[in-house]
C-alpha positions as CSV (number, residue, x, y, z in Angstrom):
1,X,7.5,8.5,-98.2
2,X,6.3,5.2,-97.1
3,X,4.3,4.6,-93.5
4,X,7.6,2.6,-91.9
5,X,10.1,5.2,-93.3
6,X,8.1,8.6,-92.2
7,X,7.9,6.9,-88.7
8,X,11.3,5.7,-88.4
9,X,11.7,10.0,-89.3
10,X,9.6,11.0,-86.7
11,X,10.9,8.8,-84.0
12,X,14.4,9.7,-84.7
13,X,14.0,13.6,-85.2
14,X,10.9,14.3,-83.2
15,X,11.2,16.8,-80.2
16,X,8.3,15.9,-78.0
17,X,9.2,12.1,-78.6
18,X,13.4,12.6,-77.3
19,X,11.6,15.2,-74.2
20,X,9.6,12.5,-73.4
21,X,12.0,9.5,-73.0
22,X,14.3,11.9,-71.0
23,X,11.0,13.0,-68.8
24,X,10.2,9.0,-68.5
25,X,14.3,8.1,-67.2
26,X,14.7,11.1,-65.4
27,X,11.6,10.7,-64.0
28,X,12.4,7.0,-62.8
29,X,15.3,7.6,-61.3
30,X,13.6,10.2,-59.0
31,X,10.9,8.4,-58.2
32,X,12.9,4.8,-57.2
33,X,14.8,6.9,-54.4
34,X,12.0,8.7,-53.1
35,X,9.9,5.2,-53.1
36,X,10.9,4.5,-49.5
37,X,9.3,8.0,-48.4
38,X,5.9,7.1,-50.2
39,X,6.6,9.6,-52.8
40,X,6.8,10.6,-56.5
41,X,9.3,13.0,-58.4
42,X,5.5,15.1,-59.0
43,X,4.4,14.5,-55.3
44,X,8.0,16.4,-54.5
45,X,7.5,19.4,-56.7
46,X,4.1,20.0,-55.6
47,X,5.5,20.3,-52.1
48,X,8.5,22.1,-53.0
49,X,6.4,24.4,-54.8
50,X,3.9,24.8,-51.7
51,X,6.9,25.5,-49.4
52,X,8.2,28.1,-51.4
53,X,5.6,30.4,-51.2
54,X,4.0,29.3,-47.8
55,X,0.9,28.9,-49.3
56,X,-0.5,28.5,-52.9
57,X,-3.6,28.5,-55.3
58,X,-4.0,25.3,-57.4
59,X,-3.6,27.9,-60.3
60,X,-0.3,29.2,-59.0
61,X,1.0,26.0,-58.4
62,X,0.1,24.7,-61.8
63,X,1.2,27.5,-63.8
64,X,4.5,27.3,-61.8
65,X,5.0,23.6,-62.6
66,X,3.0,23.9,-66.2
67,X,0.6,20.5,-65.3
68,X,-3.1,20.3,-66.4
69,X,-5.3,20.9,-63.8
70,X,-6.5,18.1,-63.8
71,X,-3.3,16.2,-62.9
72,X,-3.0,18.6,-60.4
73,X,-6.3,18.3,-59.2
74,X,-6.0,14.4,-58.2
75,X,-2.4,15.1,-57.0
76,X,-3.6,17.6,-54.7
77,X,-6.2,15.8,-53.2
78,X,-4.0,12.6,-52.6
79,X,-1.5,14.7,-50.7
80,X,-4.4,16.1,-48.6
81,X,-6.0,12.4,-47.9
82,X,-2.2,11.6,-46.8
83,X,-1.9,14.6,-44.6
84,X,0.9,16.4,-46.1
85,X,-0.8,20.1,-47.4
86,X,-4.0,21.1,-45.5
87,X,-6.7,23.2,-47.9
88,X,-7.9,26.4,-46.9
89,X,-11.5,26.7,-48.4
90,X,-13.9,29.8,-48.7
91,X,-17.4,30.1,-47.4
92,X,-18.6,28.5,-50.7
93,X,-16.5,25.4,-49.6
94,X,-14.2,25.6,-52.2
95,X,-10.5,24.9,-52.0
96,X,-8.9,28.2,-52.1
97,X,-4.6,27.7,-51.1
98,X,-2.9,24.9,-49.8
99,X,0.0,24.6,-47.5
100,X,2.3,22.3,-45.8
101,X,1.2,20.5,-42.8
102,X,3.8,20.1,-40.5
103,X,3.5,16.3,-41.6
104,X,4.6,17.9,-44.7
105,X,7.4,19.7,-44.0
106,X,8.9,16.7,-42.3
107,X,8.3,14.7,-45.3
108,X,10.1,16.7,-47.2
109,X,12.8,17.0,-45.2
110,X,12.9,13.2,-44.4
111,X,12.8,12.6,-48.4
112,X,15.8,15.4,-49.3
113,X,18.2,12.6,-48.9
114,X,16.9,10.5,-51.3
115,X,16.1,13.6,-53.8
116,X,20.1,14.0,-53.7
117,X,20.9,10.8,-54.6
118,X,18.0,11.2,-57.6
119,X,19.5,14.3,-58.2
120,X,23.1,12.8,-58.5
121,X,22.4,10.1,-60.5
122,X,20.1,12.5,-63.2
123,X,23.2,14.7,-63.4
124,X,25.4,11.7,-64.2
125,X,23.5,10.4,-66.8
126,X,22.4,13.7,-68.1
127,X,26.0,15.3,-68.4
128,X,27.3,18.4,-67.4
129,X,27.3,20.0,-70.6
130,X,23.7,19.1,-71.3
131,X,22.3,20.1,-68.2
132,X,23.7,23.9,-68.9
133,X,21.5,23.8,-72.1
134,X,18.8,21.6,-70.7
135,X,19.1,24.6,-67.6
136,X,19.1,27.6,-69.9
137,X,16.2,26.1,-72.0
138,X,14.2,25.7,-68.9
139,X,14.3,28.9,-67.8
140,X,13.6,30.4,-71.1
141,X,10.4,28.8,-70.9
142,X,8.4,31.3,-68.4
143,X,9.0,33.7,-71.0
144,X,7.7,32.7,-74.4
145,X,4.7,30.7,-73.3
């Protein structure tokens, strides 16, 4: 197979490449309505994620929302700088759990408008049907990795 064919194959009929245009316009959508509340579609998780359990371990978080930890890492301490989660550190001065400031939680709530308009507008494009499979496969996911 020659070098212009097997890519034309591969950019047609690979997986990770189809996930990632769909994670790159789903992602866009969220992040141009949550723009006006100085926040990203990851920022929003992360705080999501915090909220639900009240307080959480880098580790949890990231094995909840499957990012490196190094993604995490600079995420977490951005949100920090902007006052939204407070760390809790040991007596070694490590971070141990964050949780929401109530900067945070105001934030969040402030930005839940603009996360159902993204929300909306995903659904739309993604199709009902889709988002069953797209739903199913999701959850599927905590158990085979």
């Amino acid at each position: 197979m020659k070098t212009k064919a097997l890519a034309r194959t591969i950019a047609d009929q690979c997986v990770a490449v189809q996930v990632r245009k769909l994670n790159r316009a789903v992602t866009n959508i969220y992040d141009e309505e949550l723009r006006a509340h100085g926040l990203t579609v990851g920022q929003i998780n992360i705080l999501v994620a915090v909220a639900q359990s009240g307080k959480a371990t880098p580790r949890e978080i990231g094995a909840n929302l499957l990012l490196e930890k190094s993604t995490l890492s600079r995420s977490l301490e951005l949100m920090i700088k902007n006052g939204w989660l407070e760390a809790a550190c040991s007596d070694a001065g490590r971070k141990q759990s964050v949780a929401l400031t109530k900067a945070g939680e105001k934030l969040l709530t402030d930005a839940s408008g603009s996360w159902a308009k993204a929300q909306k507008r995903a659904k739309e494009m993604i199709g009902k049907s889709n988002l069953t499979t797209l739903f199913e496969t999701t959850k599927s996911l905590k158990e085979k990795i």
